[in-house]
Every structure is written in structure tokens, then in C-alpha cells.
C-alpha positions as a printed NumPy array, in Angstrom:
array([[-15.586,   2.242,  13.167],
       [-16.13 ,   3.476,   9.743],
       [-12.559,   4.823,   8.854],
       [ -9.333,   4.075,  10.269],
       [ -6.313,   6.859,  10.27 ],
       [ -3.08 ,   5.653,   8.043],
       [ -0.101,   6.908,   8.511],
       [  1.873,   6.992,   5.136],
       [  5.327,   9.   ,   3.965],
       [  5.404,   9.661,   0.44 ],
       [  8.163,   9.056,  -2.339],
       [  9.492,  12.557,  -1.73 ],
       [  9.897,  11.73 ,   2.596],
       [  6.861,  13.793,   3.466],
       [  4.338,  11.817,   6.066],
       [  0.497,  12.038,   5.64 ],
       [ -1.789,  10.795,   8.383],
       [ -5.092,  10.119,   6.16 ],
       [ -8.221,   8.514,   6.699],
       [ -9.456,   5.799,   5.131],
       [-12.877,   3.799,   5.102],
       [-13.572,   0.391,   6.157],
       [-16.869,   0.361,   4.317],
       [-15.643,   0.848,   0.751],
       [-13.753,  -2.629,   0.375],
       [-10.935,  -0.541,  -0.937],
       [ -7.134,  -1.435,  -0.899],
       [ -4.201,   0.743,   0.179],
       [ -3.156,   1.212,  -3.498],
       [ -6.665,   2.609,  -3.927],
       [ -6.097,   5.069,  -1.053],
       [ -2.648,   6.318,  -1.689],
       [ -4.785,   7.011,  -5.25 ],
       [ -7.416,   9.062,  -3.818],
       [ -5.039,  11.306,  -2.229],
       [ -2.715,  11.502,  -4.719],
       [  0.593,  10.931,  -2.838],
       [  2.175,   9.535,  -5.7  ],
       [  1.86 ,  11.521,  -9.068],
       [ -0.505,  10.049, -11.4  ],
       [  0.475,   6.757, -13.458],
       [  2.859,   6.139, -11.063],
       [  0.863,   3.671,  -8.867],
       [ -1.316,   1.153,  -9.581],
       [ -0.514,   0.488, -13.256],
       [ -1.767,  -2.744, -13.624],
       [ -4.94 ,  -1.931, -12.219],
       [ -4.515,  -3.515,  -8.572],
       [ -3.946,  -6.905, -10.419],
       [ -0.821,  -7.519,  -8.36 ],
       [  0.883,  -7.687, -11.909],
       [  3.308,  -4.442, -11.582],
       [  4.69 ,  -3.371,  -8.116],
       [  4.102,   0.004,  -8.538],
       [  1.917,   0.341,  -5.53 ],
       [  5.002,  -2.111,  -3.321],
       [  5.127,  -0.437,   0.136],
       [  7.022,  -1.073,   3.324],
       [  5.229,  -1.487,   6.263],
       [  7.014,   0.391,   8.923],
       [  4.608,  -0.932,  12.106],
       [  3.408,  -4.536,  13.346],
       [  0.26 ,  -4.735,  11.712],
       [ -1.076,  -8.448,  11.56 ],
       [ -1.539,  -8.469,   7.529],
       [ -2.854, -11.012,   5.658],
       [ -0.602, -13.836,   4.075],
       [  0.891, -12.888,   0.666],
       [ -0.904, -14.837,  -1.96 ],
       [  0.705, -16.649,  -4.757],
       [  0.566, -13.422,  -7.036],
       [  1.898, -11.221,  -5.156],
       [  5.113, -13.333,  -3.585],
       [  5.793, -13.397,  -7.788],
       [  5.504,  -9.978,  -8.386],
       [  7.731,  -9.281,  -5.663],
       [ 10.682, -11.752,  -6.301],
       [ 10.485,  -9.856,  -9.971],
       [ 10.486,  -6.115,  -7.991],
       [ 12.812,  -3.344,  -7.736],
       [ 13.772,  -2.068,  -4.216],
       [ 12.023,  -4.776,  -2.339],
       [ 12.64 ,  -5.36 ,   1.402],
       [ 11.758,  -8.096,   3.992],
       [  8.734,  -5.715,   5.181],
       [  7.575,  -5.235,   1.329],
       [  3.938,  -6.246,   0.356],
       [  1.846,  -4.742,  -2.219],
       [ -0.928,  -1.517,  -1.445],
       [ -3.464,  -3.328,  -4.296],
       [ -3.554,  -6.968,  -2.107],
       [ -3.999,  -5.12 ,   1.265],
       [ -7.791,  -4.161,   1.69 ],
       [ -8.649,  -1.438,   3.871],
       [ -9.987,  -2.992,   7.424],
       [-10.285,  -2.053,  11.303],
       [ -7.632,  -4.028,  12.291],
       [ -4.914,  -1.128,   9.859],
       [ -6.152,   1.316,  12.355],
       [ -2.45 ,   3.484,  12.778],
       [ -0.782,   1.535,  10.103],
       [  2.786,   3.137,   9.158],
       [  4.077,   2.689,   5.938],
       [  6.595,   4.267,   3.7  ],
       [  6.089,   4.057,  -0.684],
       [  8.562,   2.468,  -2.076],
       [ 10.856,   4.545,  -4.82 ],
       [  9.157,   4.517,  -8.174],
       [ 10.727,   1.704, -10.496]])
């Protein structure tokens, strides 16, 4: 499988089902970037450094993800608006197993 169909509701409520590639090694902050569902500057600041939360997302579905790293649990006990199901787009990379993720971004900061 070369891309994998996200399903992902904007700031403003509206849903997107997208596709995204597995063969690009890119995160989900890189793909909500691509197809601009966020105006620009408004995610990803920091670059995908997990050093901002503008990218913070809650994932709506049961997705196995992978375990939050030590930057990113710090980032988020700093965040605005974060919820149990909150993770970071820029430490999520883009793979198979996200095939029919849901996820909704959270409210700029």
C-alpha cells in the first residue's frame, strides 16, 4: 500500500478524508501542511521539533500509535487544550497501520 486515507476535521469543524503516503517518511503535521487545513504559520512552528504544540491533535479512533517520547509528554503537560487522546501530528509518522485514522486539530493556541 503506498498511501493510506486519513480522515481529519479541521479547526473550523469541516472533515477532510485525504490521502497520505507511506513512502515519504512524512508525519501527520507534515500532511495537515500539504493540504493546508490549517492556515499557514499556524501549525508546525517549531519545525516538527515537538517544541510548540501547534500541530497537537486528538485522535478520535483506536489506532495503535506509537508511545509518546520524552519530548513530546513535555510539550504536552506545557499545552493549551490538551485531552487524554492528545498527541502531537510532528511525532506521528505516516505508516500502513493509520490506514482510516480519525482525528480532529486541536484549537489554535
Amino acid at each position: 500500500m503506498q498511501d493510506i486515507t486519513l480522515h481529519i476535521t479541521d479547526r473550523e469543524g469541516f472533515d477532510h478524508e485525504i490521502k497520505a503516503p507511506t513512502d515519504m517518511n512524512m508525519n501527520l503535521m507534515e500532511v495537515i501542511r500539504s493540504y493546508e487545513l490549517a492556515p499557514e504559520g499556524t501549525v508546525g512552528i517549531c519545525g516538527g521539533m515537538a517544541m510548540c504544540a501547534s500541530c497537537q491533535c486528538y485522535m478520535e479512533s483506536h489506532h495503535e500509535l506509537p508511545e509518546q517520547g520524552v519530548d513530546e509528554e513535555a510539550m504536552l503537560a506545557e499545552a493549551f487544550h490538551v485531552q487524554e487522546n492528545s498527541r502531537l501530528g510532528c511525532q506521528i509518522f505516516i505508516s500502513e497501520s493509520l490506514d482510516q485514522l480519525k482525528l480532529t486539530l486541536a484549537p489554535e493556541e
